[in-house]
Backbone as a printed PyTorch tensor [residue, N CA C, xyz], in Angstrom:
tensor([[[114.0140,  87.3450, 128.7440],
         [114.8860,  86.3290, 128.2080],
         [116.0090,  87.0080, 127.4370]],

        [[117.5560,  86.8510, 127.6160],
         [118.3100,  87.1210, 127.3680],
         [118.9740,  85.8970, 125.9260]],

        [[119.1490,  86.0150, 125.0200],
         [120.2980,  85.1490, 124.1620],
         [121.3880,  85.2830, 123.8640]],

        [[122.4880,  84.2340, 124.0030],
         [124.1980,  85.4210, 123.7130],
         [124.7230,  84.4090, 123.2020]],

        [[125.7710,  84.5240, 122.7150],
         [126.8610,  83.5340, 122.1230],
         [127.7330,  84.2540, 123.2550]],

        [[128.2670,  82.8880, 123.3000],
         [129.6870,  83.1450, 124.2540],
         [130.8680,  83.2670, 123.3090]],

        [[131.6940,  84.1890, 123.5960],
         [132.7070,  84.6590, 122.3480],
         [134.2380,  84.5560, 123.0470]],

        [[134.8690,  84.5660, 122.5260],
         [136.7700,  84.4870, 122.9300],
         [136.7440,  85.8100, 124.3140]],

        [[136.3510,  86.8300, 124.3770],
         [136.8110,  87.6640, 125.0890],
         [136.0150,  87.2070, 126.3840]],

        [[134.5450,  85.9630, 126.3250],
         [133.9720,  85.5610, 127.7190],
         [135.0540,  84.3250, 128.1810]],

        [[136.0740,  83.8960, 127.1710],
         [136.7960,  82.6330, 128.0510],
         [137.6690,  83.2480, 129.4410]],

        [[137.4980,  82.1770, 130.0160],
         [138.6960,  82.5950, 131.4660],
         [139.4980,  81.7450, 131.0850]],

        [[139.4900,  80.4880, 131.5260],
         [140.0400,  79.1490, 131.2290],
         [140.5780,  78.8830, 130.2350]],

        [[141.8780,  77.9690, 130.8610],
         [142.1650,  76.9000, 129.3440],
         [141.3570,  76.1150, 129.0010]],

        [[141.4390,  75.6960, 127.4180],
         [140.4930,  74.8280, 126.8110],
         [139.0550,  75.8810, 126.4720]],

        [[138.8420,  77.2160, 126.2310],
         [137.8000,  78.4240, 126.3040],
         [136.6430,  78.1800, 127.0420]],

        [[136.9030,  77.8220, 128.2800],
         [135.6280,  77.5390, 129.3520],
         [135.5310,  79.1140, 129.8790]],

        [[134.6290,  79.0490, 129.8420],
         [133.9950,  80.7230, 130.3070],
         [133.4720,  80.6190, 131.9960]],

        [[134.0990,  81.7870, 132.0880],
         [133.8200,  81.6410, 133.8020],
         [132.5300,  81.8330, 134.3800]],

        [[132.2280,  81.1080, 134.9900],
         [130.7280,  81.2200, 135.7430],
         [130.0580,  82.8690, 136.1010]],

        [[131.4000,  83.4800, 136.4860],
         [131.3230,  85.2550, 136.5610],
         [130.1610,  85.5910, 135.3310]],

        [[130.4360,  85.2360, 134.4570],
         [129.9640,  85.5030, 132.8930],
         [128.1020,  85.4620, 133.3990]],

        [[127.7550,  84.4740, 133.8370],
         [126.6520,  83.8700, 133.8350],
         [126.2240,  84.6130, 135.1040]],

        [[126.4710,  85.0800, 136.1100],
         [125.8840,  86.0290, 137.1850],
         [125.9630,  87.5840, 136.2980]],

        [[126.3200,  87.7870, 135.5430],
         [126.2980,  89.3440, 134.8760],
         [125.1470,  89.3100, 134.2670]],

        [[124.8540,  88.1170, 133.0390],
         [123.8090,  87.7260, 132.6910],
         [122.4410,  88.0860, 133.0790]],

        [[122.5030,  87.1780, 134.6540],
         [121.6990,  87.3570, 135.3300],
         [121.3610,  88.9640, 136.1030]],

        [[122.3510,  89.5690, 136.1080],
         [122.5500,  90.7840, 136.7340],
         [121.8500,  91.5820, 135.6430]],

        [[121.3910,  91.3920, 134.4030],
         [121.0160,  92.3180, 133.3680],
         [119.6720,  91.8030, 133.5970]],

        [[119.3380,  90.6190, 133.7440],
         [118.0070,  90.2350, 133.2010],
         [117.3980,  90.9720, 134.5930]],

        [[117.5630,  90.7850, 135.5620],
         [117.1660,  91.6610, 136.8010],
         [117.4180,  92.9580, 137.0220]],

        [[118.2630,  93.7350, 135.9320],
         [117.5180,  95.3040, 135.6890],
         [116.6180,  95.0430, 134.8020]],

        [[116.6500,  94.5550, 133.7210],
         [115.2520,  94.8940, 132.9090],
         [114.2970,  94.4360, 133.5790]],

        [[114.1650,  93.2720, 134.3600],
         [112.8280,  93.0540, 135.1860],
         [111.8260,  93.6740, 136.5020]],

        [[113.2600,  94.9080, 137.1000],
         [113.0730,  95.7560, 137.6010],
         [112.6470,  96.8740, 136.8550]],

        [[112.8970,  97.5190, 135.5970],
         [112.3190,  98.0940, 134.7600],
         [111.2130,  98.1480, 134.4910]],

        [[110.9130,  97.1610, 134.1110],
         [109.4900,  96.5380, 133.8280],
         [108.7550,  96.8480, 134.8100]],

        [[109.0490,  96.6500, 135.9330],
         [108.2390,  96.1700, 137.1710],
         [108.0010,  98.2400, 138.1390]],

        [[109.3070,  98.3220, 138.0600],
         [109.1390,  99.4540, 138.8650],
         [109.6620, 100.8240, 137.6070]],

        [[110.0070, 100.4460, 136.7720],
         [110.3750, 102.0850, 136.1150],
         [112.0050, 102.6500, 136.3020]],

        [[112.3830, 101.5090, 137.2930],
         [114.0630, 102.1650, 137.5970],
         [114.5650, 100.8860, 138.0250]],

        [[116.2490, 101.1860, 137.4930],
         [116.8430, 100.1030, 137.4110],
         [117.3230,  99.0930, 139.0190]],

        [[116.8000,  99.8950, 140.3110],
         [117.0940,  99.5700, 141.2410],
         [118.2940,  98.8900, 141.3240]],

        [[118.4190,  98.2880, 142.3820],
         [120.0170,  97.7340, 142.6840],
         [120.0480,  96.1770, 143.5830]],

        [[120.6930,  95.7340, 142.4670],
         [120.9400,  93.9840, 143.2240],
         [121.6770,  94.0190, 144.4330]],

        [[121.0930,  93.2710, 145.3030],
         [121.9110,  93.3400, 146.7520],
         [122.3010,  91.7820, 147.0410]],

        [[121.7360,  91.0160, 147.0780],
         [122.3180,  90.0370, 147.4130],
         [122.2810,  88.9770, 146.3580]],

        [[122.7940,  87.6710, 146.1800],
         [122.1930,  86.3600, 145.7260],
         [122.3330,  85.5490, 146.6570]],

        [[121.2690,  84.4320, 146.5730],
         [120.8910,  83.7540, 147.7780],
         [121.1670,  81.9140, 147.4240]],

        [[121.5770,  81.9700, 146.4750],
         [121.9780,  80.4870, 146.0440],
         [122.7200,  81.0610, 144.3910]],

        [[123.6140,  79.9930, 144.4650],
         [124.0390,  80.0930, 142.7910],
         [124.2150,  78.7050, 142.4330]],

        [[124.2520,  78.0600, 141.6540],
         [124.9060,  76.9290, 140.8760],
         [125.2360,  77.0250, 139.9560]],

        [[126.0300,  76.5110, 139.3940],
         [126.9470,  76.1590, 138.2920],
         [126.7350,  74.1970, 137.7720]],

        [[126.4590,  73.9090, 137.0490],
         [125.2130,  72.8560, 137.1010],
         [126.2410,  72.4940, 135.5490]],

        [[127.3120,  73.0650, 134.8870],
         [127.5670,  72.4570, 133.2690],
         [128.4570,  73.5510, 132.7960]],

        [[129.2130,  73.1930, 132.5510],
         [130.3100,  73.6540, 131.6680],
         [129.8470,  75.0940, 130.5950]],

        [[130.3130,  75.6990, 130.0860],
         [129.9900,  77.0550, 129.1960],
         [131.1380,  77.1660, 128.1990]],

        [[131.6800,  77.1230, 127.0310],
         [132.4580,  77.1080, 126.3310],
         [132.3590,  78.3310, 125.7840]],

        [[133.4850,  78.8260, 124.4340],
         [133.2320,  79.4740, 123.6320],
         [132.4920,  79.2540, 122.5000]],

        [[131.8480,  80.1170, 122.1230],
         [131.0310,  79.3840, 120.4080],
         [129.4880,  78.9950, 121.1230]],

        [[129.0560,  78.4170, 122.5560],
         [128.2330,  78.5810, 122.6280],
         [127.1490,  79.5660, 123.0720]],

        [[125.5670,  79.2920, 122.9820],
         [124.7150,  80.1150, 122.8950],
         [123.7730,  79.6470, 124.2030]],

        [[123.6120,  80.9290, 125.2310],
         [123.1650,  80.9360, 126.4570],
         [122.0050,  81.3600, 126.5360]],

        [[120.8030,  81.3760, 126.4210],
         [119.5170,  81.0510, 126.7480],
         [119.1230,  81.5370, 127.7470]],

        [[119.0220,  82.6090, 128.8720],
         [118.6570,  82.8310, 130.1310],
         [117.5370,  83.5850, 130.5680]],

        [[116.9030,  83.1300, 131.3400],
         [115.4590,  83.9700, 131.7270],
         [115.4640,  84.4060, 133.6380]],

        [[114.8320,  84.9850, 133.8870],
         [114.4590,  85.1650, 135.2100],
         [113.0500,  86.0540, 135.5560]],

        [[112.5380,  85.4280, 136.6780],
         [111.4120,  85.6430, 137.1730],
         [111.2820,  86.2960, 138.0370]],

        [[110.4030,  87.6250, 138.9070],
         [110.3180,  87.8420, 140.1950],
         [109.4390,  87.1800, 140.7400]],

        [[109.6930,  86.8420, 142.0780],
         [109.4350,  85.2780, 142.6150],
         [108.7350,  86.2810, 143.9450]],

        [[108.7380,  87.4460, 144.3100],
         [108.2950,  87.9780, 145.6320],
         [108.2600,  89.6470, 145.2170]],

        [[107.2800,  90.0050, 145.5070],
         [107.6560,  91.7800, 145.6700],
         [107.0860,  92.1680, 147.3110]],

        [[108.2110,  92.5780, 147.4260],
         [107.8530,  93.4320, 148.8360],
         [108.0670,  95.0120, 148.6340]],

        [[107.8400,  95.3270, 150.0110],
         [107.4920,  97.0990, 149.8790],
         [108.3670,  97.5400, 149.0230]],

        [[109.8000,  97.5030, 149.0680],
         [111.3800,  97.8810, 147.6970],
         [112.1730,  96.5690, 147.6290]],

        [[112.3960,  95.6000, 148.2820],
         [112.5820,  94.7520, 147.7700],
         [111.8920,  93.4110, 146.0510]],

        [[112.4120,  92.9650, 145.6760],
         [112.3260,  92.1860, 144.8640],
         [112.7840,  90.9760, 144.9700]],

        [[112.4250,  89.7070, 144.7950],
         [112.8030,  88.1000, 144.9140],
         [113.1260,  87.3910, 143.3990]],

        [[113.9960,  87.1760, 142.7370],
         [114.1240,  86.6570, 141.8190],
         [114.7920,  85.6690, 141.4390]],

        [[114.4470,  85.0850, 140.6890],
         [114.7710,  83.5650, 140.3400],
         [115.7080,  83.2180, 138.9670]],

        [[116.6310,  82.5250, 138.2560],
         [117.2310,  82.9040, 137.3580],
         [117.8390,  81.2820, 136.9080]],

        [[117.2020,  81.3680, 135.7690],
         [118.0000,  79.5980, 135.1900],
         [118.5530,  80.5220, 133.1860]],

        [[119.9020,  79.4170, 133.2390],
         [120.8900,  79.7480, 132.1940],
         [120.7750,  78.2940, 131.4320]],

        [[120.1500,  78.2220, 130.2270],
         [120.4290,  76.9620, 129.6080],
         [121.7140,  77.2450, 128.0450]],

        [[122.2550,  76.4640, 127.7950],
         [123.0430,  75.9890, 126.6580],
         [122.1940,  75.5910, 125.8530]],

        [[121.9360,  76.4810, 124.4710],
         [120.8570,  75.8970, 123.2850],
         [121.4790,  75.6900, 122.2020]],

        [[122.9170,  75.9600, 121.9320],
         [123.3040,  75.8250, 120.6300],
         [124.8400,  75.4270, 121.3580]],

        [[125.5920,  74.7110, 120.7240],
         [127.0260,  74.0020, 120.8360],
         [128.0350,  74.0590, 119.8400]],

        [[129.4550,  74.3320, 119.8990],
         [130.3170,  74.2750, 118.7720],
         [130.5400,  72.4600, 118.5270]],

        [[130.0020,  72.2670, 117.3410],
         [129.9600,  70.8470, 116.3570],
         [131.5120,  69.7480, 117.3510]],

        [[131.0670,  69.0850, 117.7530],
         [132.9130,  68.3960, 118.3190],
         [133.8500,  67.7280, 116.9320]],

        [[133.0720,  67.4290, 116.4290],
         [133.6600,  66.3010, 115.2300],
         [133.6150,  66.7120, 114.1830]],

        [[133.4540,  68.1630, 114.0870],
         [133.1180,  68.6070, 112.3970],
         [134.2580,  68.9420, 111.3910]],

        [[134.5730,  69.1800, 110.4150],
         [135.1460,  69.4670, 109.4310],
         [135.9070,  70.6790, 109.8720]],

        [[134.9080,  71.6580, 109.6720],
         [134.7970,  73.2740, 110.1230],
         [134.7540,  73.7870, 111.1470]],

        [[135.4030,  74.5820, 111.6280],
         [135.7350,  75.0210, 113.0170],
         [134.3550,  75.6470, 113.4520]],

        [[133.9080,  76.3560, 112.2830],
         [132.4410,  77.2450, 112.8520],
         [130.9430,  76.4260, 112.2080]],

        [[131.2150,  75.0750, 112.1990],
         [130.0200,  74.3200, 112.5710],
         [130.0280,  74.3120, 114.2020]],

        [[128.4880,  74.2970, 114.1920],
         [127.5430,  74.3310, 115.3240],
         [126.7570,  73.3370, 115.7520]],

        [[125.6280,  73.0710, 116.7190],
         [124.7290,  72.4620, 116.8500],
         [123.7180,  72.2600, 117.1570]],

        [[122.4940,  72.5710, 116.8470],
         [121.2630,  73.0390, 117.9240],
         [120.5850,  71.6550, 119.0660]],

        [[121.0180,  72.2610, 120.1480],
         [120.3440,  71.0920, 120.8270],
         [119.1300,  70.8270, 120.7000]],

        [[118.7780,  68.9600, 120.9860],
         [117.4930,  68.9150, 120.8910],
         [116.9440,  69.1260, 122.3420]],

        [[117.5620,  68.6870, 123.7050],
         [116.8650,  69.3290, 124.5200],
         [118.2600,  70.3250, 125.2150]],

        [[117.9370,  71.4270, 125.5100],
         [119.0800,  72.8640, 125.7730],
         [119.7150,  72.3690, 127.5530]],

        [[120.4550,  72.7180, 127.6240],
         [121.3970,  72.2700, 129.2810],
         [121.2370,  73.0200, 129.5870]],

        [[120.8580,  72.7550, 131.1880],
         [120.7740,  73.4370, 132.3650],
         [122.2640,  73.9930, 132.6120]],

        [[122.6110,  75.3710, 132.2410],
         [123.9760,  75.2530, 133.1260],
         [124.4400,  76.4090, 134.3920]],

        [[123.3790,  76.7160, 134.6110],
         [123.2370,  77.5210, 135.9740],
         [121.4920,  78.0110, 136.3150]],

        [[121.7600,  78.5060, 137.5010],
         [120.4430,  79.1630, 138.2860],
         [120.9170,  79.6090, 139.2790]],

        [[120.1330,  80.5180, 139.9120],
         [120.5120,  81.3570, 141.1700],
         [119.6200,  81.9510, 141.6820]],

        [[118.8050,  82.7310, 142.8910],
         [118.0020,  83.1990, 143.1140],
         [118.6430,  84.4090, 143.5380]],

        [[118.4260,  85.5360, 143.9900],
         [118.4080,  86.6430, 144.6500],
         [117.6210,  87.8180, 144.7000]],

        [[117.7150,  88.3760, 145.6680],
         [116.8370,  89.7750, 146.0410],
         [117.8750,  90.9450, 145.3990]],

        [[116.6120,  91.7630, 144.7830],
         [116.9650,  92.9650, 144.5500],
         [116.4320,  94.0990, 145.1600]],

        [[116.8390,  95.6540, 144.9060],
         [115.9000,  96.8590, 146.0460],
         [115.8660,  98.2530, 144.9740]],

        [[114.5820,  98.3300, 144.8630],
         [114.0530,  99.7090, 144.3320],
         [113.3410, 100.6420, 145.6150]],

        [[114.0500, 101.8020, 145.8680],
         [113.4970, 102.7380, 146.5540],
         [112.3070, 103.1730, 146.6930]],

        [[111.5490, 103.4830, 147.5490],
         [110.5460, 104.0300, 147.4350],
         [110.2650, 104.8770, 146.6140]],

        [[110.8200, 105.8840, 146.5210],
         [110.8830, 107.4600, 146.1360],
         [110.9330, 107.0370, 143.9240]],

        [[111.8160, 105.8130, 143.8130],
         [112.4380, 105.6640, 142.3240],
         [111.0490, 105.1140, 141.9440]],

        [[110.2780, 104.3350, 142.8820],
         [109.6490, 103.1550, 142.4710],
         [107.7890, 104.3870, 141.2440]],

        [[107.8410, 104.0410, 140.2830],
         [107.1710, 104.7960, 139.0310],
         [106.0930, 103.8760, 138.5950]],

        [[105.8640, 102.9510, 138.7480],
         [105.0690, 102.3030, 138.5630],
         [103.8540, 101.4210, 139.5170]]])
């Protein structure tokens, strides 16, 4: 599980909407460390096999993301990946850096894809 605030330098967009790019890197980290874990080396993402974009991502907020391996084959890897929104910049507040903790966190992406650790790397 990954946690981040989304900050001025993740906006693309006008209005500080952060580009979906943001949220596959995300995912691109949580699937080396889970390759880590799993095999000892950071192997290498090869494909994704679905993505969505499911909700908006602003600046100021806080991204929530986990992923699972869903398949191990001989060097391949199958993994699974959901991004929720748990904290929000306040809309109506006083203060620019009021916040908000959601009571239930937004879905705002998922994606699946395969990754590949070598035989030879694979340490565990």
């Amino acid at each position: 599980m990954i946690r981040l605030r989304m900050s001025s330098h993740d906006a693309h967009y006008a209005g500080d909407l952060v580009d979906g790019a943001r949220m596959l890197e995300i995912f691109g980290d949580i699937a080396t460390e889970l390759l880590i874990r799993n095999d000892g080396d950071e192997g290498l993402f090869v494909a994704y096999d679905s993505v969505e974009f499911l909700a908006p991502v602003y600046v100021g907020d806080y991204i929530e993301a986990v992923g699972h391996i869903t398949h191990v084959g001989n060097t391949s890897r199958k993994m699974s990946f959901t991004a929720r929104k748990v904290i929000t910049a306040a809309e109506d507040a006083e203060f620019p850096s009021a916040a908000d903790v959601l009571a239930e966190p937004i879905l705002v992406g998922k994606a699946s894809g395969t990754c590949l650790v070598k035989k030879e790397r694979q340490r565990r």
